[in-house]
C-alpha positions in Angstrom: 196.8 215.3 122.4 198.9 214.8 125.5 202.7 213.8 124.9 203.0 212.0 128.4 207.0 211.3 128.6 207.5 207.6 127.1 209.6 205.8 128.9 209.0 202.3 127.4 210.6 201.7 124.7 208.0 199.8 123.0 205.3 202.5 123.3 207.6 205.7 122.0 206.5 205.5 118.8 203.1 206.5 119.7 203.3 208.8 122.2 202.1 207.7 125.4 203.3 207.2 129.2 203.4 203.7 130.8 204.2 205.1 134.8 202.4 203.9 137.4 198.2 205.3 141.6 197.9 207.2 143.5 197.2 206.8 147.6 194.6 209.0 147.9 194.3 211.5 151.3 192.1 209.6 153.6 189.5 212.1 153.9 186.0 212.0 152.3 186.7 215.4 149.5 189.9 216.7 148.6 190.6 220.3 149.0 191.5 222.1 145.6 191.7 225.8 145.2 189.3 227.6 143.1 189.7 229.9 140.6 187.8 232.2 137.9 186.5 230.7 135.0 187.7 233.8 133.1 190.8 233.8 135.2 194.3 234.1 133.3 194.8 231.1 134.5 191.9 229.1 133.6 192.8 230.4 130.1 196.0 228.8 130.2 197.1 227.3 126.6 196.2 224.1 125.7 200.0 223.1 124.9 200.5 224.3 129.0 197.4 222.4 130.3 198.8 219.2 128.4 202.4 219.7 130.0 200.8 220.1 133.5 199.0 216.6 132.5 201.9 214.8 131.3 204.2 216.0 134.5 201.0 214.9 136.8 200.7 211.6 135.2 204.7 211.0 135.6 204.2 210.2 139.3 201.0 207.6 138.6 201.7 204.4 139.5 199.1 202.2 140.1 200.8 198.9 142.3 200.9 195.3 140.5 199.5 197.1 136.8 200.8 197.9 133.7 199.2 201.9 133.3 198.8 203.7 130.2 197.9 207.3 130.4 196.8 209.5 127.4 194.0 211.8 125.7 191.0 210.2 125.0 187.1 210.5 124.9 183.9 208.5 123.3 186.0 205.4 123.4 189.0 206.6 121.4 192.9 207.3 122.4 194.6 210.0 120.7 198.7 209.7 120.3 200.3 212.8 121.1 200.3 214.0 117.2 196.3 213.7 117.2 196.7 210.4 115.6 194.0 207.7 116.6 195.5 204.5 118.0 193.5 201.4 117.6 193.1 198.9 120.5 195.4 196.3 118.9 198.1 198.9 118.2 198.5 199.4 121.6 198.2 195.8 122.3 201.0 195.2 120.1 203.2 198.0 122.2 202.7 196.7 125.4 203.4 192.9 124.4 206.4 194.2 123.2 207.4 196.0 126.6 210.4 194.7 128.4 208.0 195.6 131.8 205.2 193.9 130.8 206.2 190.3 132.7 205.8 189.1 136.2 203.6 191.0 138.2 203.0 193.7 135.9 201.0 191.8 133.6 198.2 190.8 136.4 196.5 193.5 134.5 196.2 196.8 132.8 195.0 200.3 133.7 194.2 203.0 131.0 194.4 206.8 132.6 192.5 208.1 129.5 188.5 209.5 129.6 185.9 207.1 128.3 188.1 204.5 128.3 185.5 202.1 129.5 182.9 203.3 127.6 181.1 201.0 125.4 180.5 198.0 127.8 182.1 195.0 125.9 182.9 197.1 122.8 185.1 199.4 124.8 188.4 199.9 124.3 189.2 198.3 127.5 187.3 195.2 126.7 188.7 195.6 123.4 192.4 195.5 124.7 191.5 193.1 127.2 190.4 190.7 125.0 193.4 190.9 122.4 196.0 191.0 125.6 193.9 188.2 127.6 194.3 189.8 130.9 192.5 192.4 133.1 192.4 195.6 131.8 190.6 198.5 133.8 189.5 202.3 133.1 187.3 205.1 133.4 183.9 205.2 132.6 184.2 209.2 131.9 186.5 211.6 132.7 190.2 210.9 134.2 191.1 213.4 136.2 195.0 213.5 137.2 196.8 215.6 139.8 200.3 216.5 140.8 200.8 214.2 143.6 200.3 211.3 141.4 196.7 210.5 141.8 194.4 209.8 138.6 190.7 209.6 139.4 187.9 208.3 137.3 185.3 210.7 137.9 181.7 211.2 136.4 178.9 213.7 135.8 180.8 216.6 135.9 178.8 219.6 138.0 179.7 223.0 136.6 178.9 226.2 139.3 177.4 228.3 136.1 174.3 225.7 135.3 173.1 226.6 132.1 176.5 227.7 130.4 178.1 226.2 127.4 181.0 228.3 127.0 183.2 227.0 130.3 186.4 227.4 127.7 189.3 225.5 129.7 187.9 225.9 132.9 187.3 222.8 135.5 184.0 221.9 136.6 183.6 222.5 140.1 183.2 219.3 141.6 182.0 215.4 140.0 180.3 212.1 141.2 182.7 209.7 141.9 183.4 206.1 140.9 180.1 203.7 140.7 178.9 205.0 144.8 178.1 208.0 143.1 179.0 210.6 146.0 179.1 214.0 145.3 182.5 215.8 145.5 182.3 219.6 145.8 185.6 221.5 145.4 184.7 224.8 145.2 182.5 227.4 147.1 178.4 228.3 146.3 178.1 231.4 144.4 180.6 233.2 142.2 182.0 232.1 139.1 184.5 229.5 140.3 186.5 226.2 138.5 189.0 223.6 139.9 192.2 225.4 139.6 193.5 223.6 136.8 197.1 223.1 137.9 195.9 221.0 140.6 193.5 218.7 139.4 193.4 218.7 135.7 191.8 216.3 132.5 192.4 216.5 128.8 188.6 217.3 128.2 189.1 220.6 129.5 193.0 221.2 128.4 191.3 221.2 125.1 188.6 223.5 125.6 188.3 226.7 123.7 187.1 230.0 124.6 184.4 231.5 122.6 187.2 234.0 120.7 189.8 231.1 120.4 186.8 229.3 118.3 185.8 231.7 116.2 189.4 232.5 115.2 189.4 229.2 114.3 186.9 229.1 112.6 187.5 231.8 110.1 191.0 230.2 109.7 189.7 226.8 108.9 188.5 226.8 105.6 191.9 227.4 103.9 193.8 226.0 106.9 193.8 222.2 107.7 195.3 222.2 111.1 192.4 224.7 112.3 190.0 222.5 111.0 192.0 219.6 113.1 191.8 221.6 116.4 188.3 222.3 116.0 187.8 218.5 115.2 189.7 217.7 118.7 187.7 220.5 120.4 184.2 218.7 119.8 185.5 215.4 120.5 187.7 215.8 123.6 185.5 218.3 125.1 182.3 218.9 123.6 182.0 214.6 123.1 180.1 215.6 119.7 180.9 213.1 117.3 178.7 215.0 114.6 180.2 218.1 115.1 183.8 216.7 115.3 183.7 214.6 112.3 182.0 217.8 109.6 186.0 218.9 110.9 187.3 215.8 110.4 186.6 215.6 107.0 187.5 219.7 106.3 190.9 219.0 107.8 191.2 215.7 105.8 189.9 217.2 102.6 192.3 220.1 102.8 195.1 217.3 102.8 196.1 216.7 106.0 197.5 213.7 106.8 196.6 212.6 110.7 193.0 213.9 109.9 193.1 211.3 106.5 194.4 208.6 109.0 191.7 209.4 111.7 188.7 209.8 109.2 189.8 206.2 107.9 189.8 204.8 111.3 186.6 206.6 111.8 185.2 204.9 108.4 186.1 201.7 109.1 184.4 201.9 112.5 181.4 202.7 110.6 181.3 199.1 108.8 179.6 200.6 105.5 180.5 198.8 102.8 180.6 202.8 100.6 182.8 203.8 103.7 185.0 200.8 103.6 185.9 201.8 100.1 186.5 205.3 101.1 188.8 204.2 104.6 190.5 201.7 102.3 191.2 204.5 100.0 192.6 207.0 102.4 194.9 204.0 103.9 196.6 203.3 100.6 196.9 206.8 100.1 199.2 207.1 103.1 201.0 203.9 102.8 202.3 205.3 100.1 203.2 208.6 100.9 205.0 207.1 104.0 202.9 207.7 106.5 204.1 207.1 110.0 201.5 204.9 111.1 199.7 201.0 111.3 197.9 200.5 108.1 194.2 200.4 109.1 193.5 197.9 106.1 195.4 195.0 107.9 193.4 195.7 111.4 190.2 195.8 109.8 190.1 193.7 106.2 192.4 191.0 107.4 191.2 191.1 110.4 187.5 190.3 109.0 189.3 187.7 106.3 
């Protein structure tokens, strides 16, 4: 998950950056360099990529709104330990900011990937609904940059078609915005990816090369926090909630606590009355172990109550 540097007060305690857009060049497609999908730099560790993110997103600062920027995909947003953070949790954060008055709160935007996803189930509608103000994000991916700018982009276009194993690399170019133009960074032919260190999302800062995988792999049947990169793997960048949660529940079941938290969430979010027994379960459980987190039971059984 991306640590962006918190400085609000009220949001340190999960993680994320409140900064604020970027004034984009005025030309039609933005020159990026290229570079190998294989290339030592497209293999770049995750914990790298994520700082390159979280210094990009420092200079984002979208005029008259109150911006949030994390990791996120399939309408969830990750705090920088991997921990899920529910709509009203953040709600509660921002009421709480000292900035969040005046001008700021004319509305809210959220710099994290599928943010919008969902129509009025989304977590924007979601946290628009419990703030009563605007609140605006991307449909898929958000794509940040050094000079400040955060695009929403969508359909991804990758220069090796049929390929599933792009690791960390960037695609090389995406449709933008709701127009749907397509931007092409890099040139025909070749293997070639958006050098990541200037145009960069958390989809691909937590991809995994084929070897990185199947170390993991082999680790993750003794070892939870394998089993919880793999989990982050298929749902940051693969978006496969099937194959994310069979990891989910391995890291969980091999006691981990921020994968018991998330499968909770994730339960809850089911409705089922057998997984409603289950979430409640796993909530009690780390209430009282201490667990540094909301307890899910009051956002969804009291909520319902």
């Amino acid at each position: 998950m991306v640590s962006f540097r918190r400085v609000q007060t009220a949001l340190m305690s999960i993680g994320l950056l409140v900064a604020p857009q970027p004034t984009l060049a005025g030309s039609d497609s933005l020159q990026i360099d290229c570079v190998p999908s294989d290339s030592t730099i497209a293999r770049t560790p995750t914990e790298e990529m994520i700082k390159w993110i979280s210094e990009s997103a420092k200079a984002w600062n979208p005029k008259n709104s109150f911006s949030v920027g994390g990791a996120g995909a399939l309408g969830r947003l990750f705090a920088h330990d991997g921990r899920l953070i529910h709509p009203s949790e953040l709600a509660v954060s921002i009421s709480r900011s000292p900035n969040f008055a005046g001008k700021k709160k004319k509305s809210i935007t959220l710099g994290f990937t599928d943010s919008e996803l969902g129509g009025k189930d989304s977590y924007v509608s979601q946290l628009s609904k419990l703030l009563g103000i605007r609140a605006d994000g991307c449909m898929s991916e958000a794509y940040f940059m050094p000079n400040g700018a955060m695009l929403c982009g969508r359909n991804p276009i990758f220069m090796l078609e049929k390929t599933k194993e792009l690791g960390r690399s960037m695609p090389a170019g995406y449709s933008l915005g709701n127009v749907g133009p397509v931007m092409l960074f890099c040139p025909k032919g070749g293997v070639t990816a958006i050098n990541p260190q200037k145009m960069l999302t958390t989809s691909v800062a937590y991809g995994l090369f084929v070897d990185e995988r199947e170390a993991l792999v082999e680790r993750a049947s003794t070892d939870p926090t394998a089993a919880f990169r793999l989990y982050q793997y298929y749902w940051l960048s693969v978006r496969d909630p099937k194959l994310s949660w069979v990891w989910l529940e391995k890291a969980a079941n091999l006691g981990l606590d921020v994968a018991k938290f998330n499968l909770a969430y994730e339960l809850f979010e089911r409705g089922g009355q057998e997984d409603k027994v289950k979430a409640e379960a796993l909530s009690a459980q780390l209430v009282e172990k201490g667990f540094s987190a909301p307890d899910l039971r009051r956002t969804y059984i009291e909520k319902a109550e």
